[in-house]
C-alpha positions as CSV (number, residue, x, y, z in Angstrom):
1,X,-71.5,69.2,-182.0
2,X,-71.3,65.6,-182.1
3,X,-73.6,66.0,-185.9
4,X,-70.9,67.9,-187.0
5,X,-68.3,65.4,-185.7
6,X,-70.3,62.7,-187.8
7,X,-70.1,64.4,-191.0
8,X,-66.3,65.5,-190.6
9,X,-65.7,61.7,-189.8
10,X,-67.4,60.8,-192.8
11,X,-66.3,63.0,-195.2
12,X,-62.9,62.1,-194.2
13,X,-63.2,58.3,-194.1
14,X,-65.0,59.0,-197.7
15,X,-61.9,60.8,-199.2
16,X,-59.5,58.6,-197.8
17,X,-61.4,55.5,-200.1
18,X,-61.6,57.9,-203.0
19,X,-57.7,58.2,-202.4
20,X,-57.4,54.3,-202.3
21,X,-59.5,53.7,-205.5
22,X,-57.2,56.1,-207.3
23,X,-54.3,54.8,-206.7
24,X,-55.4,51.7,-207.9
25,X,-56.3,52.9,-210.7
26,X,-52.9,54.9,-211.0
27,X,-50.9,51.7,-210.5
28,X,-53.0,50.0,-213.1
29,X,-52.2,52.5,-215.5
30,X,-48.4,52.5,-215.1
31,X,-47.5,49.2,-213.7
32,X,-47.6,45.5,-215.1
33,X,-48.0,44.0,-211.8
34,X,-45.5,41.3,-212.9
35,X,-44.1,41.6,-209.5
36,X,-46.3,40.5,-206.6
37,X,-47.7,43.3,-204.4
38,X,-47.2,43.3,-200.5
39,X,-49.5,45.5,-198.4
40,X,-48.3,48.0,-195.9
41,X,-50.1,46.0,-193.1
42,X,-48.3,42.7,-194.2
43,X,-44.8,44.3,-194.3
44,X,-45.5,46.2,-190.8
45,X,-46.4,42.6,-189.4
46,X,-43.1,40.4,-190.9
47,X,-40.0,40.5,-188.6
48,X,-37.0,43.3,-190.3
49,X,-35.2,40.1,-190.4
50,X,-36.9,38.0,-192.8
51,X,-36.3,40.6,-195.0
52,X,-34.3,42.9,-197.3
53,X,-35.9,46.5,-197.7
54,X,-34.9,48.3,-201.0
55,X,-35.8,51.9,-201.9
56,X,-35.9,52.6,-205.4
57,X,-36.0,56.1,-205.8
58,X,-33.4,59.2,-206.1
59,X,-31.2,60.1,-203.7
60,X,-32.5,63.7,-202.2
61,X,-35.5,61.5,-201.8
62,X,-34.1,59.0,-199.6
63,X,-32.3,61.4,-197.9
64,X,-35.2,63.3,-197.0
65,X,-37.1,60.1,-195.7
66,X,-37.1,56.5,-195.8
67,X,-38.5,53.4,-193.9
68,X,-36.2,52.1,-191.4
69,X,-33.7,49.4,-192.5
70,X,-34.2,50.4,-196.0
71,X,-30.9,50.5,-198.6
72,X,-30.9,53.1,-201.1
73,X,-30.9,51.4,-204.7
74,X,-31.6,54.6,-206.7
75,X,-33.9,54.3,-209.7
76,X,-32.2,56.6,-212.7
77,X,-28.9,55.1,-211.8
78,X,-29.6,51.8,-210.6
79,X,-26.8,49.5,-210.8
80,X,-27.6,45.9,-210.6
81,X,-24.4,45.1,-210.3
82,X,-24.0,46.8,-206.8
83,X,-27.1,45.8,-205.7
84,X,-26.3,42.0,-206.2
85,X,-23.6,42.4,-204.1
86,X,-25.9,43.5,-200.8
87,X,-28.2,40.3,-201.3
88,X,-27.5,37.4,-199.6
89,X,-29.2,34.7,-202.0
90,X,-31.4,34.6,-204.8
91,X,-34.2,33.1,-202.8
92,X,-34.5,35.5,-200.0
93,X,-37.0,37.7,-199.5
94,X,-36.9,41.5,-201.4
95,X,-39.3,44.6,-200.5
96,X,-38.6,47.2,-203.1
97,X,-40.4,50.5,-202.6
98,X,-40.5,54.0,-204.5
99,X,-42.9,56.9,-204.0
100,X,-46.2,55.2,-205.1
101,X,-45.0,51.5,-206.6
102,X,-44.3,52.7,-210.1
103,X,-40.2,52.9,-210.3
104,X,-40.2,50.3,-207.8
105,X,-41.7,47.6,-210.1
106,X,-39.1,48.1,-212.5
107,X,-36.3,47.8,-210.4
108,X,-38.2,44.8,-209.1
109,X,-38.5,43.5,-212.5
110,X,-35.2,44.1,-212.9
111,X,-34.0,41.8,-209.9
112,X,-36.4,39.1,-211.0
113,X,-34.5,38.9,-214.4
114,X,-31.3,38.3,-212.9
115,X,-32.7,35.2,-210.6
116,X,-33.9,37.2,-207.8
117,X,-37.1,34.4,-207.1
118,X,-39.2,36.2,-203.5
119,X,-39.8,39.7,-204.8
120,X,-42.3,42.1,-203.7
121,X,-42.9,45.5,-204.5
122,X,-44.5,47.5,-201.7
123,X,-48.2,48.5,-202.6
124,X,-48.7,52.0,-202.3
125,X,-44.4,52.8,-201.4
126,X,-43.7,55.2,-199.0
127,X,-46.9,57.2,-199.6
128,X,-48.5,54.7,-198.3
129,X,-46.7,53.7,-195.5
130,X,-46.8,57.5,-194.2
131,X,-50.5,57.3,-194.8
132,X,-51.1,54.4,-192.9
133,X,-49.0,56.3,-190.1
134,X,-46.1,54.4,-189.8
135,X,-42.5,55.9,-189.3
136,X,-40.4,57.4,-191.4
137,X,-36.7,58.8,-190.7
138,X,-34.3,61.4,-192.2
139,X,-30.7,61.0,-193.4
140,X,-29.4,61.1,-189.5
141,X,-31.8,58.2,-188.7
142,X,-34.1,60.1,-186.5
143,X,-38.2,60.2,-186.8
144,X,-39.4,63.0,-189.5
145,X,-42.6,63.9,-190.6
146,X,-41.1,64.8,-194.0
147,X,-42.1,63.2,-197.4
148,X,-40.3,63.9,-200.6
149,X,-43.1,64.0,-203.3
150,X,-41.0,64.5,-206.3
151,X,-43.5,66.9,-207.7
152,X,-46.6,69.0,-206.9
153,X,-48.6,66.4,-209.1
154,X,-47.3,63.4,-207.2
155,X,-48.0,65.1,-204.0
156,X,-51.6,64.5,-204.0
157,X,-50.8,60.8,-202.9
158,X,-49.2,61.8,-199.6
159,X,-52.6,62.1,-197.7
160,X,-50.1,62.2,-194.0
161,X,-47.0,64.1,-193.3
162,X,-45.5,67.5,-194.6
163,X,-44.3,66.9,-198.8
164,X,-41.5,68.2,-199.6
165,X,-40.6,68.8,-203.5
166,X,-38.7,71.1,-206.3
167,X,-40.8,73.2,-208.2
C-alpha cells in the first residue's frame, strides 16, 4: 500500500512539473515579457493594500470567478480611458491577470504606454492561482471552485478546480 502511495505521489508531483514547463513554454510562445512577471507566491504574500488587482479577461469569465479584490478591466473591450480613472497614480503598484498571462500582458502593455511605471502581470493568471489552491469567488463574492477556461483547449491549464467553458 504505501509502494503504491509512492508511485501515485510521484507520478503526480511529475505531471504537475510537466504542467509547469509547458506553460512556460506557452507564455514564451505568445508573450513578450515586456511586462515584469509576479509569482502567485509573491502576490499571495504582499498586503491587498499595496496593491491594485486587475482582471483582464471577458466578462462571463469574471463573473464566473475571480481573485478577491480584483476590478474587471475586460480584454476585447478594454477601455483605457475608464480604467485610468480607477488608478490612483501612475506610480502605484498594478497586478493584471487573465486566464494564463497572455491577454493580460497586453492590457499591461497597454497601461505601461500611458505612464503606468509598477506593472506586473500575474505569472500563470488565475489558472495558476487555483492551481496553487488559493481562493477564488463568484459574482456574489462567495468561495467557488469554478474556473472559466474559455475553451476545451485552454482547459488543460487548470490542473485544480471544476472548468467551466462554451463549446
Amino acid at each position: 500500500m504505501n509502494i503504491k502511495l509512492i508511485f501515485l505521489f510521484l507520478f503526480l508531483s511529475s505531471l504537475s512539473t510537466k504542467a509547469q514547463n509547458g506553460l512556460k513554454e506557452l507564455l514564451q510562445k505568445h508573450n513578450s515579457e515586456s511586462i515584469p512577471y509576479i509569482s502567485v507566491e509573491e502576490l499571495a504574500k504582499e498586503d491587498k493594500n499595496n496593491f491594485l488587482l486587475l482582471d483582464a479577461r471577458e466578462k462571463k469569465e469574471f463573473d464566473t470567478s475571480h481573485i478577491e479584490q480584483a476590478i474587471f478591466v475586460g480584454y476585447d473591450y478594454f477601455k483605457l480611458r475608464k480604467t485610468k480613472k480607477l488608478l490612483k497614480d501612475k506610480d502605484q503598484k498594478i497586478v493584471v491577470y487573465c486566464s494564463l498571462g497572455i491577454r493580460s500582458e497586453d492590457i499591461a502593455e497597454k497601461l505601461k504606454k500611458a505612464g503606468y511605471t509598477n506593472v506586473y502581470n500575474l505569472y500563470g493568471g488565475i489558472f495558476e492561482w487555483k492551481n496553487q489552491s488559493k481562493k477564488v469567488i463568484d459574482s456574489e463574492n462567495q468561495a467557488t471552485n469554478k474556473v472559466h477556461t474559455f475553451s476545451k483547449e485552454w482547459s488543460q491549464w487548470l490542473l485544480k478546480g471544476e472548468k467551466i467553458y462554451e463549446h
